[in-house]
N, C-alpha and C positions, 0 to 999 in steps of 0.2 A: 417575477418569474413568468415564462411566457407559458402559454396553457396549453401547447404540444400536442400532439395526434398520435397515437400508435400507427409506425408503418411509415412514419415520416423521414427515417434515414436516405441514405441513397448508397449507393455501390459503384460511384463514379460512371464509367463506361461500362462496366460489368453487368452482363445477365443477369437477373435473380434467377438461382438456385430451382430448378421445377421436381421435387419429389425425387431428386437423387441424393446420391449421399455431398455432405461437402467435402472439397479437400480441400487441407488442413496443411500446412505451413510450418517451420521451426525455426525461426533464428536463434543460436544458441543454443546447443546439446549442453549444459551443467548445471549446476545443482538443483536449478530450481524447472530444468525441462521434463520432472514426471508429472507434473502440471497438465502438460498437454497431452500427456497418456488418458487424462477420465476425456478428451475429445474422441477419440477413439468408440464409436457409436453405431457399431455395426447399422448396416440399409441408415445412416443419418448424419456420419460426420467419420471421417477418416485423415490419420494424418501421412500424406504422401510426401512430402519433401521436408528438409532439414538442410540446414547449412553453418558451419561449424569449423574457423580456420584450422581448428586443432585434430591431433590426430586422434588423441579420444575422444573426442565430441563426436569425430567421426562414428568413430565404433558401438559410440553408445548408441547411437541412431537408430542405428539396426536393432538393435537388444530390446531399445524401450520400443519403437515403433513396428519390427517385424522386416527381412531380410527384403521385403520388394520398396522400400520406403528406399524415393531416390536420395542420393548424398554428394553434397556441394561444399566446396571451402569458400567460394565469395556468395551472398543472398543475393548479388542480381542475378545468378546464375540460373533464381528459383524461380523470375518470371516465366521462364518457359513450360514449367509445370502447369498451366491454369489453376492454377492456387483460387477459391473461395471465400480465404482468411489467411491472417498471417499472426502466429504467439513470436510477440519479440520478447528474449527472454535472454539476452546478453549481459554483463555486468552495466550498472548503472552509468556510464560514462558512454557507452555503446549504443545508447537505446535509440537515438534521434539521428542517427543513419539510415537504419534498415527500417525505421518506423516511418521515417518522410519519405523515403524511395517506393514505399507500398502502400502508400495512400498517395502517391503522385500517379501510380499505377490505379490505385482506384482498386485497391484491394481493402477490405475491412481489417483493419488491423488493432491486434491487442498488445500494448503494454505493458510490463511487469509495473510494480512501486519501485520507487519514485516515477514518474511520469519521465522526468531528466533533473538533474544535478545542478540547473542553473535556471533560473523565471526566462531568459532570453534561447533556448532551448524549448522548452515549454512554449512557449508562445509562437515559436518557430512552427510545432509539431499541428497547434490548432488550429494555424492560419493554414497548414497543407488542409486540414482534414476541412476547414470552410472552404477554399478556393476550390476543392476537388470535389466535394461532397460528396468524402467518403465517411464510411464508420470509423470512428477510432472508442476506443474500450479500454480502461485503465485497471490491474487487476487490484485494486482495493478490498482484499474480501476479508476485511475485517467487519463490511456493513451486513456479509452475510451470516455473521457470527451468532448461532443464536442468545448468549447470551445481549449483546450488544442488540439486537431486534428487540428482546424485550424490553431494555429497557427506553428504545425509543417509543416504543407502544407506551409505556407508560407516561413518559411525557408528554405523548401525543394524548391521552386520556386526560389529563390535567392532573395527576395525580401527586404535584409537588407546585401546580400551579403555573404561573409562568420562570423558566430557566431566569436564570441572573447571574450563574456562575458554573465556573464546570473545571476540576483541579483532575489531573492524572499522573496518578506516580507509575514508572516503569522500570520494575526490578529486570534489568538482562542479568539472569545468573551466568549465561552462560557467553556471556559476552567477550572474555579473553579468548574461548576458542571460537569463535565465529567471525567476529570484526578486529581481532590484532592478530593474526597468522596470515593475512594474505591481501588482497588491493584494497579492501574495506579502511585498512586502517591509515588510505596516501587521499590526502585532501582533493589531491588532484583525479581520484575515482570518484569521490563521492561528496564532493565540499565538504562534510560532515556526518559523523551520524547523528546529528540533532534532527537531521535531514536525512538520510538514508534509513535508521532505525526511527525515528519518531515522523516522519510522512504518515503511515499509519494512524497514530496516534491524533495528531495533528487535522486532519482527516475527519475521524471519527469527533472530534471534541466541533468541529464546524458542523458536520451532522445531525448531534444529538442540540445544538445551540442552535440552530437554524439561523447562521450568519458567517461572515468572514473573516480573517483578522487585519486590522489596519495598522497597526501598530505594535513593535514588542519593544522589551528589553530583556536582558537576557546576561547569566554570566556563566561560565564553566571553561572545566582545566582540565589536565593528563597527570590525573591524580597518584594513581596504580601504575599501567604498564610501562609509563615514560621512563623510571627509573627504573624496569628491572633488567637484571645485568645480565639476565639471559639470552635477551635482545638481540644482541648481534651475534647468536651462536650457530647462521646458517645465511647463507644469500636466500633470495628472494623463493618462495615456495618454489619447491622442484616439480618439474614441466608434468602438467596436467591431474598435478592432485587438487584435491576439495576435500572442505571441511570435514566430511566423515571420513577422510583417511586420516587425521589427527586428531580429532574429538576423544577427549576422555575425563568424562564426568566424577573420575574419582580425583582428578589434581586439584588438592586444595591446603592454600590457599591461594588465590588470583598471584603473588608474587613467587609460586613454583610452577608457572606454567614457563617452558619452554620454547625455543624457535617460534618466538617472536618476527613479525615480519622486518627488515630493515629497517624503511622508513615506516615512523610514528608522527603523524600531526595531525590527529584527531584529537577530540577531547572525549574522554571516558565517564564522565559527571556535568550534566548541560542541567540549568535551568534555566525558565525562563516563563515570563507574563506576558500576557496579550489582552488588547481589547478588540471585540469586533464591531462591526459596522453597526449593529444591532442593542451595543450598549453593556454587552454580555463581557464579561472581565473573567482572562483563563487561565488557570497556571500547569506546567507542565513539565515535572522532572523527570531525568532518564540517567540512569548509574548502571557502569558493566561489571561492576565485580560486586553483587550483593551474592549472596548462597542461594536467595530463590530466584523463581522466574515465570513472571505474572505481571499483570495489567489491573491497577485500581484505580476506578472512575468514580469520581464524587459530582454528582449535581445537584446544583444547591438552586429552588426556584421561592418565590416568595408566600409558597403554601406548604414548606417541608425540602426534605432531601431524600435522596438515595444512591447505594454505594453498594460497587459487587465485591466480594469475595469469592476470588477465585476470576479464572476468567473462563474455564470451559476449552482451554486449547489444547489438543493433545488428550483430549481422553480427562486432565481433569475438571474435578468437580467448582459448580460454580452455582452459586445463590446472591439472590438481590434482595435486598434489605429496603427497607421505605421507612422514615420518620416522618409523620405529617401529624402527629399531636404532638401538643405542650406540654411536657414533664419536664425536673428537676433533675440534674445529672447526667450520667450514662446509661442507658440502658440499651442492653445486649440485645432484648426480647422486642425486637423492631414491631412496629407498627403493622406490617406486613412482610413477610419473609418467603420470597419465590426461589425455590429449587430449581435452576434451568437443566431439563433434561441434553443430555451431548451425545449430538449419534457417534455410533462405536466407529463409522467407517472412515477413510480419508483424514487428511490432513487439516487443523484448523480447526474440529469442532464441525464436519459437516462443510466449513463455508466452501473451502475448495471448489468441489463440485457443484456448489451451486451459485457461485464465479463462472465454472465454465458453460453451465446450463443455460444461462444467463447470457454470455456473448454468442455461443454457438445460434442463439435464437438472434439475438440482436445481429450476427453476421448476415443470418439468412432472411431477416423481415423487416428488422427496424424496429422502431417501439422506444417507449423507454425504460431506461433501467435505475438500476438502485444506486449505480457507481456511477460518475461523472465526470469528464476530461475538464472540464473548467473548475469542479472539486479540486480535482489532483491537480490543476495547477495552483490550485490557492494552498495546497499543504505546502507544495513546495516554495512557493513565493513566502508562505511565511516562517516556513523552517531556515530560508536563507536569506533571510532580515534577522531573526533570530543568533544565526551563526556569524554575523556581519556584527552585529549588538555585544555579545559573546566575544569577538575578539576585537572588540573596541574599547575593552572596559564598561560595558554595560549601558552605553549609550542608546539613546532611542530610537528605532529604525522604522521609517515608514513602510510598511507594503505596498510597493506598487499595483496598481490595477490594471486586468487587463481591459481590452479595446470593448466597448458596450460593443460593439457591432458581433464581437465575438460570444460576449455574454447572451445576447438575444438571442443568436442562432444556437449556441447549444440549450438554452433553455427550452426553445420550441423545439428543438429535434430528441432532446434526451434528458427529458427531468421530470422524476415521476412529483406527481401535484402532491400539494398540502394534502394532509390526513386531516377529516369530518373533523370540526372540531378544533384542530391547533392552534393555540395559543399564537402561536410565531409563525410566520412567513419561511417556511420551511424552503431550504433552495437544496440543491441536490447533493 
C-alpha cells in the first residue's frame, strides 16, 4: 500500500476551486438522485446542472435542486456549465458513459455502487481517472456506517486478534419490490444481484479483512419469483415510474407480489465462498424473499469473534457483540456488548451525508478517503467471478487482477494508511 500525501489528487486541467462555492453536476434524476441534494451547501457546494433523457428526471431536477438548476437530456450537454464535480447516478449499466466522459474532461467525478456491471468497464473507468488524473469517488457508504466503523475499530484494536474469517448473511426482505419490478431484475442491467446488491457487502467484508478475493465458488437459483404466475401480468414498468410508486410492505407472501418485470434472469438466493489474497476465507449469502431486512457480519479472528445485530440502517437499532473468552456452550451475555448509537437524520444511518462530505472535500483538495475506486473494482471483479462460478455449476473462478500500475497510483493518491497497531495490512 503506497503511503499517499493529503492533497495528492489532481483535477486534470481544472482550476482548484478558490473559496467559492462548487458547482455540482447530476447525471441521472431517479431514485437514488436525493443523494446529491445533502451537496447542496450553501457559500460551499451547489448543484447547478442535471441531465436526465427522461421527461421526469427532467422535472424532478427542478423540484429536488431548485427552478435555476440548468436541465439537459444528453450529459455532454453539461460541459458547458463549468461543472466542479459530477454525481453519476444513472442505472448501473449507465455508469461508464458519462463517468469516462467527465474524467476525460477532467471533472472529479462520483460514482453510484456498483462502480460498473463488468471488471472490463471498471478497469476502463480507472485507466481514464490515471491517464487524466482526475478524482474518481465511488459511493460505497456502507464504510461510513457507523455501526460497520466500529467494528472496524475494534479489529483495528486487536480485539479478536488477528481476522481469519468473515461470513455475511443478507436478509433483502424487501427484495421482490425493489429488484423484480423493473431493469434490476435483466442480467443484461446488472449481471446479477450477487453483484448489484451484494458490491456492498463484498466491499465491506475486503475492508474489515484487509485483503482481496482471488478466488470463489459460488452457487444460486430463482428460487421464488421465477415461478410466479403473476409475472407476466403487465409489459415492462410504465414510462418513468420507480420503486416507491409500487412499494407495498403489507404484500405478503413474496408469491402475492404482482407485475413482476417481464424478463427474470437473475437469481434471488446466491451463495458463495472466497479466499483472499491475505489467507482470509469468506462466505457470503444473499436471499430476496426472507420477512426481515438486515446485514449480519461475523468475524471470526484467532483471539475471539464478533457479530452485529441489527445493522443501524434506517433508523434501526444495532449492537455488537464480542466473544474473546473460553466458555462452554452458548452464551447470550457477550464478552462485551456495544450499543451503536444511529443519527436520526438522512438515509443509511448517517452514512449518506458523510459519503457526500467526504467527496465534496475530496472534489475540491484531494486527500484521501475511506472509499476507494480500486476497492470498488475488487467488489465488483469478485462479485462477477462469483456469478460466473454460480452459473457454471459452482466451479472455481479466479479473480482477475488489476494492472499494478493502477494499483500504485490509486494507493498513493487515495488510501487512508493502516490504523496504529493493525494486525493486517489494511488496503482501502
Amino acid at each position: 500500500m503506497g503511503d499517499g500525501h493529503a492533497g495528492d489528487g489532481h483535477m486534470g486541467d481544472r482550476a482548484e476551486p478558490t473559496g467559492t462555492e462548487l458547482r455540482i453536476g447530476v447525471v441521472g434524476v431517479g431514485q437514488r438522485a436525493p443523494l446529491a441534494t445533502l451537496a447542496n451547501r450553501p457559500g460551499h457546494a451547489r448543484v447547478v446542472s442535471c441531465a436526465d433523457p427522461h421527461p421526469r428526471g427532467q422535472a424532478d431536477a427542478g423540484l429536488l435542486f431548485g427552478a435555476d438548476v440548468a436541465v439537459h437530456e444528453r450529459y455532454e450537454d453539461m460541459l458547458g456549465d463549468d461543472l466542479d464535480a459530477v454525481f453519476v447516478l444513472t442505472p448501473d449499466h449507465l455508469h461508464t458513459g458519462p463517468a469516462q466522459f467527465f474524467l476525460d474532461a477532467g471533472t472529479p467525478v462520483f460514482v453510484e455502487k456498483p462502480l460498473a456491471i463488468t471488471v472490463e468497464d471498471c478497469d476502463t473507468l480507472l485507466d481514464a481517472a490515471f491517464r487524466s488524473r482526475t478524482r474518481l469517488y465511488v459511493g460505497h457508504n456502507l464504510r461510513h456506517l457507523p455501526m460497520l466503523r466500529r467494528m472496524r475499530e475494534l479489529i483495528d484494536k486487536g480485539t479478536i486478534g488477528t481476522v481469519r474469517s468473515i461470513w455475511c448473511r443478507h436478509f433483502v426482505g424487501h427484495g421482490g419490490d425493489f429488484y423484480f419490478k423493473d431493469w434490476h431484475a435483466e442480467r443484461a442491467h446488472t449481471n446479477g444481484l450477487l453483484l448489484q446488491k451484494g458490491a456492498h457487502d463484498l466491499d465491506v467484508i475486503h475492508w474489515l479483512a484487509g485483503g482481496y478475493t482471488r478466488d470463489v465458488v459460488a452457487h444460486g437459483t430463482l428460487a421464488v419469483y421465477g415461478d410466479n404466475p403473476r409475472r407476466d401480468a403487465r409489459t415492462p414498468v410504465p414510462d418513468g415510474e420507480r420503486m416507491p410508486d409500487w412499494y407495498d410492505p403489507d404484500i405478503w407472501p413474496p408469491s402475492a407480489l404482482r407485475d413482476l418485470n417481464p424478463v427474470i434472469d437473475v437469481e434471488d438466493l446466491s451463495m458463495m465462498l472466497g479466499r483472499l489474497d491475505n489467507g482470509v476465507l469468506t462466505s457470503y449469502q444473499q436471499c430476496h424473499f426472507t420477512p426481515d431486512y438486515w446485514r449480519n457480519y461475523t468475524v471470526i479472528g484467532d483471539e475471539g469473534r464478533l457479530e452485529n445485530f441489527g445493522d443501524g440502517i434506517d433508523g434501526d437499532p444495532a449492537t455488537i457483540k464480542v466473544w474473546n473468552r473460553r466458555r462452554s456452550g452458548y452464551r447470550q451475555d457477550a464478552d462485551l456488548s456495544l450499543d451503536v448509537p444511529t443519527p436520526d437524520e438522512g438515509l443509511h444511518g448517517g452514512a449518506d451525508r458523510a459519503l457526500v462530505d467526504e467527496f465534496l472535500r475530496f472534489a475540491a483538495t484531494g486527500g484521501r478517503t475511506e472509499t476507494s475506486p480500486m476497492a470498488a473494482r475488487e467488489a465488483v471483479a469478485c462479485a462477477a467471478a462469483a456469478t460466473t462460478s454460480l452459473r457454471s455449476n459452482g466451479t472455481s473462478v479466479a479473480v482477475p487482477e488489476p494492472a499494478p500500475a493502477l494499483v500504485d497510483y490509486f494507493a498513493n493518491h487515495q488510501t487512508l494508511p493502516a490504523a496504529a497497531g493493525d494486525p493486517a495490512a489494511r488496503q482501502a
